[in-house]
C-alpha positions in Angstrom: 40.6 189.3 91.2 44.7 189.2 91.4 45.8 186.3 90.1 47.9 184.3 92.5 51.4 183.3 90.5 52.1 180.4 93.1 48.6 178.3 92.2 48.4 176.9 89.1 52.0 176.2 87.8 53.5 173.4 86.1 52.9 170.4 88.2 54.4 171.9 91.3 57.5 172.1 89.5 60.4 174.7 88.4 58.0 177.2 87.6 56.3 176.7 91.1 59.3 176.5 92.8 61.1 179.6 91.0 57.7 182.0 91.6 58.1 181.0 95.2 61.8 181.6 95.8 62.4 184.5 93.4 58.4 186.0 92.8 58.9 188.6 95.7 62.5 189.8 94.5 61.1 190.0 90.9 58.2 192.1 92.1 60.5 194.4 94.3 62.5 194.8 91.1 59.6 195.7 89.2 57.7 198.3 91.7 61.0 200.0 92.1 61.7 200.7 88.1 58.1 201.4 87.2 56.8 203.1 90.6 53.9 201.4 90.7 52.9 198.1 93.1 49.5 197.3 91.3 51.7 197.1 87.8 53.9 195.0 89.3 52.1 192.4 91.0 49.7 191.7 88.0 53.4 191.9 85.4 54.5 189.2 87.1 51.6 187.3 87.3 51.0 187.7 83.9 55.1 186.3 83.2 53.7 183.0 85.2 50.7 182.6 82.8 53.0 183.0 80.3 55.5 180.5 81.6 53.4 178.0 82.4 51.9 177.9 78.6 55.3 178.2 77.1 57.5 175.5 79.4 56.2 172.6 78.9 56.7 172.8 75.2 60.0 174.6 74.4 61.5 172.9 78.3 62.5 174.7 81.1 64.9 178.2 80.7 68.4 177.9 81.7 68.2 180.8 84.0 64.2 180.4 85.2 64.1 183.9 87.2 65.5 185.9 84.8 63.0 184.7 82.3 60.4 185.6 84.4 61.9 188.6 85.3 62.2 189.6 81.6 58.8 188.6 80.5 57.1 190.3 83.9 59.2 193.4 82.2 57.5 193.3 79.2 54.0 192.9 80.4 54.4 195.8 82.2 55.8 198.1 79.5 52.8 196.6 77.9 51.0 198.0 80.4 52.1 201.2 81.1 51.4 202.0 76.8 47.8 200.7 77.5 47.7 203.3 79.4 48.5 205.8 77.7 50.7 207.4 80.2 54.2 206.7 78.9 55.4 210.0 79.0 54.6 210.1 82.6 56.8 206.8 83.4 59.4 207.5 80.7 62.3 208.3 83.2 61.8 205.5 85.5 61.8 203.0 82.6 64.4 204.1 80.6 68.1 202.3 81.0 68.7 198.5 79.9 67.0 197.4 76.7 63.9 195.1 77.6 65.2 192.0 75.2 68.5 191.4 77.6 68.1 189.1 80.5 67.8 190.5 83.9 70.7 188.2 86.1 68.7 187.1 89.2 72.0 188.2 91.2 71.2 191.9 90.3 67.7 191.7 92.2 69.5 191.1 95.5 69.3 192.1 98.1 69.2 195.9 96.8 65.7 195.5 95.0 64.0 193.2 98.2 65.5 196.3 101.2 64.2 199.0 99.4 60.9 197.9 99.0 60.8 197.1 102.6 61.6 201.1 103.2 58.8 201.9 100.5 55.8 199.9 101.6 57.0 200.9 105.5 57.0 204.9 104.6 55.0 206.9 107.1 52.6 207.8 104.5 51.1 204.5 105.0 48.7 203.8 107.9 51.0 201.9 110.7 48.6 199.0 110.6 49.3 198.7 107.1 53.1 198.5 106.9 54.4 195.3 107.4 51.3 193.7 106.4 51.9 195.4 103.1 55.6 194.6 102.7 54.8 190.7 103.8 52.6 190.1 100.2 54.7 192.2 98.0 58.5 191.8 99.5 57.9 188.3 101.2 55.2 186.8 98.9 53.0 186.0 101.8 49.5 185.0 100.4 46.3 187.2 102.4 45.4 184.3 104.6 49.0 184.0 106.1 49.4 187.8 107.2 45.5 187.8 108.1 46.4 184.3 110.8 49.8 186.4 111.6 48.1 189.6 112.4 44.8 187.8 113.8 42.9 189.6 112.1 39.8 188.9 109.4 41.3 187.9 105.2 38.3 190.7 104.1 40.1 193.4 107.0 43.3 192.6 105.6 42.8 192.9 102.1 40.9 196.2 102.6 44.0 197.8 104.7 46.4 196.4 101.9 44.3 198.0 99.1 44.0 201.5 100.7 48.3 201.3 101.7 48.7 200.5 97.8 46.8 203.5 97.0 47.9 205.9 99.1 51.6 205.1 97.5 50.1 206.0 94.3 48.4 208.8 95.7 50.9 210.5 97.9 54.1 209.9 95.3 56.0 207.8 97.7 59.3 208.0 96.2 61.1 204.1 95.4 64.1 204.7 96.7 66.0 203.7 99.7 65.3 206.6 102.4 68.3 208.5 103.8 70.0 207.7 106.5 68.0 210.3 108.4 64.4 208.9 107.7 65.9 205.0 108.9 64.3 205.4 112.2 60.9 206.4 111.5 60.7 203.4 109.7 62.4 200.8 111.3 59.8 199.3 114.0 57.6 198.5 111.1 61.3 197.1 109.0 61.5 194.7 111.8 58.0 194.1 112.2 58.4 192.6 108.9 61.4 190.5 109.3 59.8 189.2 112.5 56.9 187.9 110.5 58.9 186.6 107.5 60.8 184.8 110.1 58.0 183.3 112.1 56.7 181.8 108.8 59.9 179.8 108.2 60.3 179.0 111.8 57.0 177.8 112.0 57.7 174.7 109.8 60.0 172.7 112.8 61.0 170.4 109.1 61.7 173.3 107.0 59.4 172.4 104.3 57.1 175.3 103.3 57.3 177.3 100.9 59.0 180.1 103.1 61.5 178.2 104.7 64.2 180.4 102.5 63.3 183.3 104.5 65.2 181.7 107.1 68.6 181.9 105.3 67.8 185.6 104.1 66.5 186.5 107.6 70.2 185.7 109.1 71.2 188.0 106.4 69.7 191.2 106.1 68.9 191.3 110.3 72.7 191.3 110.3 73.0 194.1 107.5 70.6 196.2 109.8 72.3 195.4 112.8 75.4 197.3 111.2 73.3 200.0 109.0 72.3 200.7 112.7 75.0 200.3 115.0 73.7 202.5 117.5 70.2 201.1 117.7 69.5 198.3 120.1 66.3 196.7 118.6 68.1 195.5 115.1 70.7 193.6 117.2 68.0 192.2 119.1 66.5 190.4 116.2 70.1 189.5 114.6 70.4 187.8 118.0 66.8 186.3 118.2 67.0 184.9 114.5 70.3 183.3 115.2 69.3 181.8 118.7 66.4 180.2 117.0 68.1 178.9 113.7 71.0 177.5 116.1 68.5 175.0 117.5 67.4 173.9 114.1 69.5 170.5 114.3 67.1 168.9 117.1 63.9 169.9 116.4 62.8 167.1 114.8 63.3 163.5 115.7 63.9 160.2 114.1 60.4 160.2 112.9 60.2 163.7 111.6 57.9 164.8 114.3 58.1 168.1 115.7 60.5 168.1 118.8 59.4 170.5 121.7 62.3 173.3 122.9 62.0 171.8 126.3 63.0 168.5 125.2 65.9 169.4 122.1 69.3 168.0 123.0 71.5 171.2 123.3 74.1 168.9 121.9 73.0 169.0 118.6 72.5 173.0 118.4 74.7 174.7 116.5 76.8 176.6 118.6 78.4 179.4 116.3 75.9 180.7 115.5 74.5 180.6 119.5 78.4 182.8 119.6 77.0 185.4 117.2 73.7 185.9 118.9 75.6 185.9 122.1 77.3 189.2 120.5 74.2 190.9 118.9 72.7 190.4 122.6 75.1 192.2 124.4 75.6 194.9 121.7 71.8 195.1 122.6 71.6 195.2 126.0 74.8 197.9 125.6 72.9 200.5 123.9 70.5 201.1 126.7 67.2 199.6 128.8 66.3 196.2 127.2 63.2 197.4 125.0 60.5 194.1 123.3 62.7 192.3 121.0 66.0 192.4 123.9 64.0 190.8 126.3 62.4 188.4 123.3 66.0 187.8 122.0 66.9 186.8 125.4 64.2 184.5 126.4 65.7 182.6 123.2 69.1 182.9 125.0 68.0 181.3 127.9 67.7 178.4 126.3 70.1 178.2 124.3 72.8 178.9 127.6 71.4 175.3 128.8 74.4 173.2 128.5 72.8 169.6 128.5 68.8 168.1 129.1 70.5 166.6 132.3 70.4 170.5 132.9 67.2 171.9 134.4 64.8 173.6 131.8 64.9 177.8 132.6 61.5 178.1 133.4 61.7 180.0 136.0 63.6 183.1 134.8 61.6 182.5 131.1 58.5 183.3 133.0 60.1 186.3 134.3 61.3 187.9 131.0 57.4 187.3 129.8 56.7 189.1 132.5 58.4 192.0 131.8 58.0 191.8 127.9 54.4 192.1 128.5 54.8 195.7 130.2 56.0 196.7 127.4 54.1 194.7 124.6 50.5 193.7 125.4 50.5 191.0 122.9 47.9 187.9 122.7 50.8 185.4 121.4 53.2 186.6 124.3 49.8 185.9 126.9 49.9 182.2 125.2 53.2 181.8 125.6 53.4 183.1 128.9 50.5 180.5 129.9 53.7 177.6 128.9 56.1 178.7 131.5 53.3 179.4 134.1 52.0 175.9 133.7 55.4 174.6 134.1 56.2 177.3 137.3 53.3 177.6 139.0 50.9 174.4 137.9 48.2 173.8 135.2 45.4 175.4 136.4 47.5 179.0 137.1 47.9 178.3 132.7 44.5 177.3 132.2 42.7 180.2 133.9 45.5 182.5 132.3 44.4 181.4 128.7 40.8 180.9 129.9 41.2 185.3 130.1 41.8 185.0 126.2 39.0 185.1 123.8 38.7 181.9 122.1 36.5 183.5 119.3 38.9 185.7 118.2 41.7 182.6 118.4 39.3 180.4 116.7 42.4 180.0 113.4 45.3 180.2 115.4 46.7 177.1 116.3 49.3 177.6 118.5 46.4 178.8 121.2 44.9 175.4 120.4 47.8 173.6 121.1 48.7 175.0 124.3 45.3 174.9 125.3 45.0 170.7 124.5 48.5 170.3 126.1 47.5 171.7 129.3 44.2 170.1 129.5 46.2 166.9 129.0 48.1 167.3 131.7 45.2 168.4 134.1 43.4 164.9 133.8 40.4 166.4 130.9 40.8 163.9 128.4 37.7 164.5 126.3 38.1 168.4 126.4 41.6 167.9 125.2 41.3 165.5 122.7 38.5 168.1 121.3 41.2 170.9 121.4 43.9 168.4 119.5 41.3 167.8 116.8 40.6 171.4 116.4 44.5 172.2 115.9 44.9 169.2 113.6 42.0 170.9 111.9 44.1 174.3 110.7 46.5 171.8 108.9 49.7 172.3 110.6 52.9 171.9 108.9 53.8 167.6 108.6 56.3 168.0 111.5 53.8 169.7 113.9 50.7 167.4 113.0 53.1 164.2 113.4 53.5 165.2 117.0 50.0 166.5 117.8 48.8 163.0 116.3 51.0 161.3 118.6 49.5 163.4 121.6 46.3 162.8 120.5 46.8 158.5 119.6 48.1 158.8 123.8 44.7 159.5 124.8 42.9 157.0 123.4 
């Protein structure tokens, strides 16, 4: 079994926090130069082992990534001579000597983008894409694509095993694709970012380990957006991503509990970057009819037009754009979210019997169907059911912000 490089580190400390942060871009780095993903992965696991044994005794590096980064190298030249195929990998591995420290600056963003175009090549099985680039590229653990993706950890791991393969297999060139072969790629590109950026978003505080993908979201969506000027869908998620990081400010409250959008001050968003995704928006909605992410980016732009809470919420015309995202994305998480605005246009039990046409089996471990579901049983009088639904929630251990204000819900109901 594949050592995870995040578990077992040095007292949650600089080695913990540098395999989170930089463990992706070192990987990228690494399955570019030596063409090979499985190489890579266990390299830099091996450099953690390493680091962890050798830290604590001769004190932390002054550059921590670029140690790793180094030592990962060696492992996997160490590899490659075990076995016994050097002459095959000789050219991609020939270039800067091995003993010279790789600057951390050099591994970005070049290294991280094109291993987003590898693991998204056509070759692979479209189910497989993004879910592939999340572990390798992102650093996502099995569990977190599996909850992202609803499906099983054992389904997951198999489609991720068979991608990796079929790389090897197929002779999948690392290297960024030509400008040409961008567009049979990029739904699964963004289907990548969309994920990475739903992790950090999900933690209102900020506080997991992926809430740096929030910063390097902004950034490469907006590199996209002009890679692809002509395309409306990368603007889209410039615009969604900025929207949604503008309203960082008020989501939590004096507490640190989760704040709901409904309820955010509008004062306290952050209003260029609400400017920017203003632009990306139109730019979208200029390049032809609004497609998925237009109509997501501009559910998140309905909000964030509301000038004051003295204003009433959108919910009206947010119900609306669900409506027509769901013609053209039949999506369980956009049914869930739907079920919000319905509740708040039409009453609680239109929401209730909308999410009572989900399958709770196969929701069983995602909590925001949970949540909505004790929510709206709150506010239709069931007291017992809902308290049952805010225990089950509290159960998938929610980030500290979101199981501050689910306790609160729950401690309201007796």
């Amino acid at each position: 079994m594949r050592r995870d490089p995040a578990r077992g580190s040095v007292n949650g400390g600089c080695l913990d926090r540098t395999a989170r942060a930089a463990g992706a871009r070192i990987i990228g780095a690494l399955a570019a130069r030596f063409r090979d993903l499985d190489i890579a992965e266990d390299a830099f696991a091996e450099a953690c082992a390493r680091a962890a044994r050798a830290w604590p005794s001769s004190g932390e590096p002054r550059d921590p990534a670029a140690w790793l980064y180094r030592a990962a190298e060696r492992s996997a030249l160490d590899a490659v001579r075990r076995r016994k195929v050097r002459d095959r990998w000789a050219p991609s591995i020939s270039g800067p000597d091995v003993s010279e420290p790789a600057a951390e600056d050099a591994l970005i963003p070049d290294e991280r983008l094109r291993l987003i175009f590898i693991c998204c090549h056509p070759a692979v099985a479209a189910e497989a894409r993004a879910a592939l680039t999340l572990r390798l590229v992102c650093g996502l653990s099995v569990p977190e694509i599996a909850r992202a993706f609803l499906v099983s950890e054992a389904a997951l791991a198999q489609r991720l095993t068979r991608a990796k393969r079929k790389i090897a297999r197929a002779g999948v060139p690392f290297e960024t694709p030509r400008p040409p072969e961008w567009t049979q790629r990029l739904d699964a590109v963004l289907s990548t970012l969309e994920v990475a950026y739903a992790k950090a978003h999900e933690d209102a505080a900020g506080s997991s380990a992926h809430a740096g993908f929030a910063r390097e979201m902004l950034d490469l969506t907006g590199v996209l957006a002009e890679l692809l000027p002509t395309h409306a869908e990368p603007h889209a998620l410039a615009a969604l991503v900025r929207y949604a990081e503008a309203r960082r400010p008020a989501r939590l409250d004096e507490h640190g509990a989760m704040v709901p959008l409904s309820e955010q001050d509008p004062r306290l968003w952050r209003r260029a970057l609400i400017v920017e995704a203003d632009a990306f928006l139109a730019k979208a909605r200029s390049l032809g009819p609004a497609g998925a992410r237009t109509l997501q980016a501009g559910l998140h732009g309905l909000w964030c037009a509301r000038p004051s809470l003295d204003a009433p919420a959108p919910w009206p015309a947010v119900l609306s754009h669900y409506d027509q995202l769901l013609a053209h994305r039949e999506d369980v998480v956009v049914r869930i979210n739907r079920a919000v605005a319905l509740g708040e246009v039409s009453g609680v039990a239109a929401a209730l019997r909308e999410l009572g046409s989900l399958d709770p089996a196969a929701l069983a471990g995602f909590a925001p169907y949970h949540a909505v579901m004790a929510d709206l049983l709150r506010r239709a009088g069931q007291r017992e059911q809902a308290r049952e639904a805010y225990r089950r929630v509290l159960a998938l251990a929610p980030a500290e912000a979101e199981r501050l204000w689910l306790t609160r819900r729950l401690t309201e109901l007796g």
